[in-house]
Each structure stands twice: as C-alpha cells, then as structure tokens.
N, C-alpha and C positions, 0 to 999 in steps of 0.2 A: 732824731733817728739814732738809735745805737749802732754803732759799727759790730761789722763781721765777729763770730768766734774765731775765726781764724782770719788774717789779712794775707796775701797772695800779691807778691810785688817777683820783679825781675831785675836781675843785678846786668846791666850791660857790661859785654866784657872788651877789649880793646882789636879784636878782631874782628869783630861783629858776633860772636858766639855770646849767650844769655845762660846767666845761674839764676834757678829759681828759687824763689826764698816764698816761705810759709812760716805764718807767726802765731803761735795760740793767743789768742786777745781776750782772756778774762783773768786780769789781774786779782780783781777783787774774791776770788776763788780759788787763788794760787793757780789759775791755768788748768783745773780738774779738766779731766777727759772729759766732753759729755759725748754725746750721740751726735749731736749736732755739729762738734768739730770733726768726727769721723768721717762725717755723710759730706763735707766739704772736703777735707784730704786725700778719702781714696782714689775720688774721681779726677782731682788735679796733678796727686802724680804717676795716676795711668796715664794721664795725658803728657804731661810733662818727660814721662819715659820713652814717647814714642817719637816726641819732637826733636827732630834732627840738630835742630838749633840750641838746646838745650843741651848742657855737658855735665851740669852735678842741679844740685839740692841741699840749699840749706834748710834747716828748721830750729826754729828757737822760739822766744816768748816774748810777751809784752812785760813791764815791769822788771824791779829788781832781785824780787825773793825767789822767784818760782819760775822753773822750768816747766814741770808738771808734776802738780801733787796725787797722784791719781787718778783715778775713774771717780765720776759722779753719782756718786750711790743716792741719793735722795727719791730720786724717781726708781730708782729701781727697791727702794725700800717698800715705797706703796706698792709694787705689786706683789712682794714677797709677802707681806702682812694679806694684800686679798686673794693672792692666790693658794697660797700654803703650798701642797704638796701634789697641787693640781699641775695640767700643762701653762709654763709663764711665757706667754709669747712675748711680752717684752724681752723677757731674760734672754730667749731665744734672739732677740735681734742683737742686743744689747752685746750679746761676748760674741755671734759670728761676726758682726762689722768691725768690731776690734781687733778681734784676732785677726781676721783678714788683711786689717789694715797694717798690723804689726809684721805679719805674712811680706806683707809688698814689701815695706823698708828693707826687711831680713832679703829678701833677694831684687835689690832695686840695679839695674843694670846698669849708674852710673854712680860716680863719685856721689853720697848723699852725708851730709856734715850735719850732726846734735851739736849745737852748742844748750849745752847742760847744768845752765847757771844755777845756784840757788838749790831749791830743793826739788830732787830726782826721785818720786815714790811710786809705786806699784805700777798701775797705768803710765805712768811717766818713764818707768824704768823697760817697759816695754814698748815705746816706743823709742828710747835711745839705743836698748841693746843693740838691734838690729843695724845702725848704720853701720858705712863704712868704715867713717872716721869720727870717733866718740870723745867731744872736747868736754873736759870738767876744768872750771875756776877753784880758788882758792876758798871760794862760801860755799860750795855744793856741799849737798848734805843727799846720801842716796840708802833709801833703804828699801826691803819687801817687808811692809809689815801686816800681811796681810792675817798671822795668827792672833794679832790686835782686834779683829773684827773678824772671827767667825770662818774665814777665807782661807786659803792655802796661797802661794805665789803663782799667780796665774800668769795670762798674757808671754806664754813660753818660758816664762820661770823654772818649769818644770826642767828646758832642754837647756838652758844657760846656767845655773845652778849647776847642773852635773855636769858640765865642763869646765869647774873653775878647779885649780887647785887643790888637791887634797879632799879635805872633807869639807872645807868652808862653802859653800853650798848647800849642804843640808844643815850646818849651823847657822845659816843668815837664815835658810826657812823655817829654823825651829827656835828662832829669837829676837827677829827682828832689828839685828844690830846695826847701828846707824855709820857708814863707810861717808868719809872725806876723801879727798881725789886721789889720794895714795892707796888707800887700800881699794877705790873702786879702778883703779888703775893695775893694781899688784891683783884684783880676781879674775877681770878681762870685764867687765861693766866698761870699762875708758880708755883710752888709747893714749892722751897726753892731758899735760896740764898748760893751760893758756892763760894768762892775767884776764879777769873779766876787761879791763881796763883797753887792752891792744884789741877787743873783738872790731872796733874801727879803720885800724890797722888791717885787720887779716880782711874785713870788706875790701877795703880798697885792692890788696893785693890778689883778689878775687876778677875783681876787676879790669887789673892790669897784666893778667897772666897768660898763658902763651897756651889757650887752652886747645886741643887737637880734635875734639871727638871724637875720642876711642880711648874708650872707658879704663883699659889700665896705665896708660900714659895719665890721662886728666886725674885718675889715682894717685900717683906718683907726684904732677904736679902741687896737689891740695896737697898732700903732707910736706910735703915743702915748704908752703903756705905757711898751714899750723907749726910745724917743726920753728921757722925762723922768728915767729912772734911767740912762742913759749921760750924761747933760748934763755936762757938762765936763771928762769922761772925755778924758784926751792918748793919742791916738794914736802909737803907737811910729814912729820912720823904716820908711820900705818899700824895701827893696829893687830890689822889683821897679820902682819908680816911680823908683826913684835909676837903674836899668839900662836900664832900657823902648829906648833908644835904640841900644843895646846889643845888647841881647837881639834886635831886631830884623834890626839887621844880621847878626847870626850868627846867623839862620835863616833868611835870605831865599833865596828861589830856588826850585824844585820838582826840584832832584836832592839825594836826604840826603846821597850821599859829600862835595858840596859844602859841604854844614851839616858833616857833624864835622869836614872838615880845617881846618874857620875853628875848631869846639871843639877839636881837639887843637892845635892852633895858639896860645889863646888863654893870654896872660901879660897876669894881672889883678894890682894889688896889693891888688883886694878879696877875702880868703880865703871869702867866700859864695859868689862868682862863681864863679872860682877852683874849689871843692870840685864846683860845680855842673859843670866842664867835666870834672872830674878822674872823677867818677862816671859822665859816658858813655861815659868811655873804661872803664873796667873793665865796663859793663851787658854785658847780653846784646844781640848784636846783632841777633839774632833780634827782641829788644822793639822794639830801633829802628825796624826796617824795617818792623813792623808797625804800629807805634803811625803812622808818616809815612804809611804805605800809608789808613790808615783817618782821618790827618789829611784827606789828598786827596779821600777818598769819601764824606764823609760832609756837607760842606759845606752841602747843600741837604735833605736827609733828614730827617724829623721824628723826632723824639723816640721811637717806637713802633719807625720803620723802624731808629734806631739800635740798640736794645736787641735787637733781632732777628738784626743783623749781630754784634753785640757776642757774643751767643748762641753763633753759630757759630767767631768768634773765638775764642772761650775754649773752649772744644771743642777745637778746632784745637789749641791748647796745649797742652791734654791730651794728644793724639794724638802730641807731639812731645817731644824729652825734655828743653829749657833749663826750663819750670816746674816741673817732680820736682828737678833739677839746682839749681835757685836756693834752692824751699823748701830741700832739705836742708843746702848750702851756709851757708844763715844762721840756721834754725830748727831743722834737728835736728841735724846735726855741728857743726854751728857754729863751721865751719873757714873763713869766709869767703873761700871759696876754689873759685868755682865753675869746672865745664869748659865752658865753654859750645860748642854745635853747633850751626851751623858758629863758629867763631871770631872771624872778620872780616866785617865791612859785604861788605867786596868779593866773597867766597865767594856771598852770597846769592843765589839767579835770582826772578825772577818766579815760576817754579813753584811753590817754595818757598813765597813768598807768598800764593799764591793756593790752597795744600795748606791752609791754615791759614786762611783764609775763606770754603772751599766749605762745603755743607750736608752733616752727616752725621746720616743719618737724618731723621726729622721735624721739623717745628719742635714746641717743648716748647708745649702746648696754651694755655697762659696767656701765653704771647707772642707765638700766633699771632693772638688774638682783641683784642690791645691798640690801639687806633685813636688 
C-alpha cells in the first residue's frame, strides 16, 4: 500500500495543547501540488482551525530537495489538449480548490509555520506565501516561473507580487528569476532564515513551549521558536537587493513594450541578471501581457477579489493554446522548444487580453463566497 499524498500527524505539546503538522509525501515529484493533496489539506485545516486544542500548523515535506515544486500539470494537460477552448471542468476544479486552499493558509486564525526547504515554485510558492511565519533554509531555491510555460503567476501571485518592494514583482513575473532566502526574505516571500539542520530543534521547542491559545500570543511564541534556532545563521548575498536599483529602472513606466526593449536591451556582466532578461525574451508573450495587465488591476483589490480574478485568468489560459504549448514544450516533449501564439509582445490587442480575463461561466462556488 502506498502511503498518503499528504501525512497528518500531531506534535504534543507540554501543556496538553497539540501542533498539527501536514507533510506533502511525494518526493519522487518534488512534492508537485496535485488535486489530491488539495482535497486532503483543506478539509484538515478547517478542522484543525476549529479545534480548541490545536494552537498553530506546521506544513512541510517529505524528502530533501523539495518543498513544493508546483502544481501538477500532466492531468491538467490532457484536458487542455481535449478540451481546447471549450468549457474545462477539470480546470474548473483544479484552480478553485487551490486557490481556496491557498485562501485559508492566507487567512488561518492560528500561528501556521512553511518550512520551505529546497525548492519553492509556483504552486509551492502559493502555498508558503500565505502563512504566518515563512522559514527558508540555506538550499531553497524559490521562483514564479510560470512565463516558462504559457502561464502567468497564479495562486495569488498576482496580489503578493504587487506588494513586494519596488518593481521587483513585476520583474520576477516577467523573468522568472530564481530568489535564495536572502532575496525571498528581502521581497517578503520569507520571514527568516533557519539551518535546515536545527528543523529538529525548533520541533522539539514546539513541543516544549508555553503555548496559550490565543492566537497572537502563540504568534509571538513560534517567532521565538524560529528566531532562537536561526540565531547566527549568515544570510547568503541577495541579489535582488544587489539589483533593486536596477530592477527598477527596467521596469518603470506603464507601457510593457517599453519594459522589454530596456530587457532585450540589457548587457549585464551579472549572469543572474543577465539569464533573468534572456528568459523574457524566450517567455510567452502571451504570460507577459498578462501577468503586466493583472500587475496594473489588481493594485487596490483585496486578496478574495484577487483570487477570483486570478480564477478567470487561468481559465482564460486554458481556453487559449501558449499553456498546453509551454507544459508540453518543457514537461512532456521536453523539447524546450515552444510555439508560442501570438509570437511577439507587439502582435498582442487588448482583445486578446481581455479574452483571457472575462468570466466564463460561473464563478467556482468556493470563490464566490471568500470575503
């Protein structure tokens, strides 16, 4: 018998009070989101939220590499290929139960702790954004690289993106640059850095801790927690904070064609930078226009109204053919080598954009009722 996508244990703590811990258990996939770890999570930490006994939430992963490398697109590729630009009710379930789920972490009424080992991508980055308290080790490796494949940064990308510093937010959407714990620490992605090494450590102190049940005390406690097992933990150089000046000016303005002729433009001799600019010019330009389109809209919009937008976004994608074209391109031919439609920034109209943001069909019911 294969064990659980997800394993569900409970940390006793020395009071009688319990931390519940949730672990993605498919290593051999880097931990990819499927549906199945979804349809396990939401329903354990509705539950877990409501138990008296329960004071935080940890969530982490099985293995060493991978926190969570994404959503599992394989099944969602077969029905893009049969559906075309028909109604996808998979797709339909597929991004409401995510984002829903992403929903709850983002407002979870107790201390709830990401330890973020290894590698943190798309789906994975949606569900760390959201906790309380957001641990990254010294191997994390975190990106959105969803203009890689056809996609834009979903899973509330849209609303965390535009709260990061500066312009770096609409640059990690339009490059996919690959952030270490310093720079996902310096965008607001992480909160600390902890040695993967003491996550033993901070169990046990989990265990032994003076927890109250009342949620901003048990706050307070767990960063104490993390705080004393990161303590003199060195910070890797960030990037983004070596760039930030940078990075700004090569995205300023509100026309994109303007942003990529500064990115195809740019001759860095840093090869992060560099690789960063060299990746939007191979993206879909489709992701581009979208990901800037939903930078612009989303600015004022809360968290609920984003995920709703985000909904029909990703819909939209479906309905169009660069997200079928990108997964296969990199995950099932693996000929990195995709066609993308239309080709060029400049091809795109507003129609085009706005095909891809309208509502098709209902809103999915668990996202209509998110406040």
């Amino acid at each position: 018998m294969t064990d659980s996508v997800v394993l569900f244990n409970e940390i006793k703590a020395a009071n009688g009070k319990r931390f519940g811990v949730a672990t993605l258990n498919a290593p051999a996939s880097l931990n990819s989101l499927s549906v199945a770890m979804v349809r396990l999570l939401t329903p354990k930490l509705r539950e877990w939220a409501e138990d008296a006994g329960i004071v935080g939430v940890l969530l982490d992963a099985a293995g060493e590499k991978s926190f969570c490398a994404g959503g599992d697109l394989r099944q969602l590729y077969q029905t893009l290929l049969e559906c075309g630009p028909e109604r996808n009710e998979y797709a339909e379930r597929f991004f409401a139960e995510e984002y829903e789920l992403d929903h709850l972490i983002h407002t979870f009424p107790k201390p709830f702790l990401c330890w973020g080992h290894g590698i943190v991508m798309g789906g994975g980055v949606g569900l760390m954004s959201g906790a309380s308290h957001r641990v990254v080790t010294a191997q994390s490796r975190v990106a959105m690289p969803e203009i890689n494949i056809g996609l834009y940064p979903d899973v509330g990308g849209s609303w965390f993106l535009r709260r990061m510093p500066g312009r770096v937010g609409l640059f990690l959407a339009l490059t996919a640059a690959p952030l270490n714990a310093a720079d996902a620490i310096f965008c607001g992605l992480a909160d600390l850095l902890v040695p993967h090494e003491k996550k033993t450590q901070v169990l046990e102190s989990i265990a032994s801790a003076p927890w109250q049940a009342e949620p901003q005390a048990d706050r307070a406690t767990l960063s104490r927690v993390l705080a004393q097992a990161g303590e003199g933990a060195a910070l890797p150089p960030s990037k983004l904070r070596e760039h930030f000046d940078t990075i700004n000016a090569l995205m300023a303005g509100d026309d994109l064609l303007d942003i990529a002729g500064r990115l195809r433009q740019l001759h860095s001799e840093d090869p992060w930078l560099q690789t960063a600019a060299k990746t939007f010019g191979k993206g879909a330009p489709s992701s581009a226009a979208l990901s800037f389109a939903l930078w612009q809209r989303v600015h004022r919009m809360s968290l609920a109204e984003v995920f709703r937008l985000e909904y029909w976004a990703s819909l939209g994608f479906c309905a169009h053919k660069d997200f079928a074209e990108g997964i296969r391109a990199l995950l099932i031919d693996k000929d990195r080598n995709p066609a993308w439609k239309p080709a060029t920034l400049e091809e795109i109209t507003p129609a085009f954009i706005e095909d891809h943001l309208r509502p098709r069909g209902e809103m999915a019911p668990e996202l209509a009722s998110l406040a």
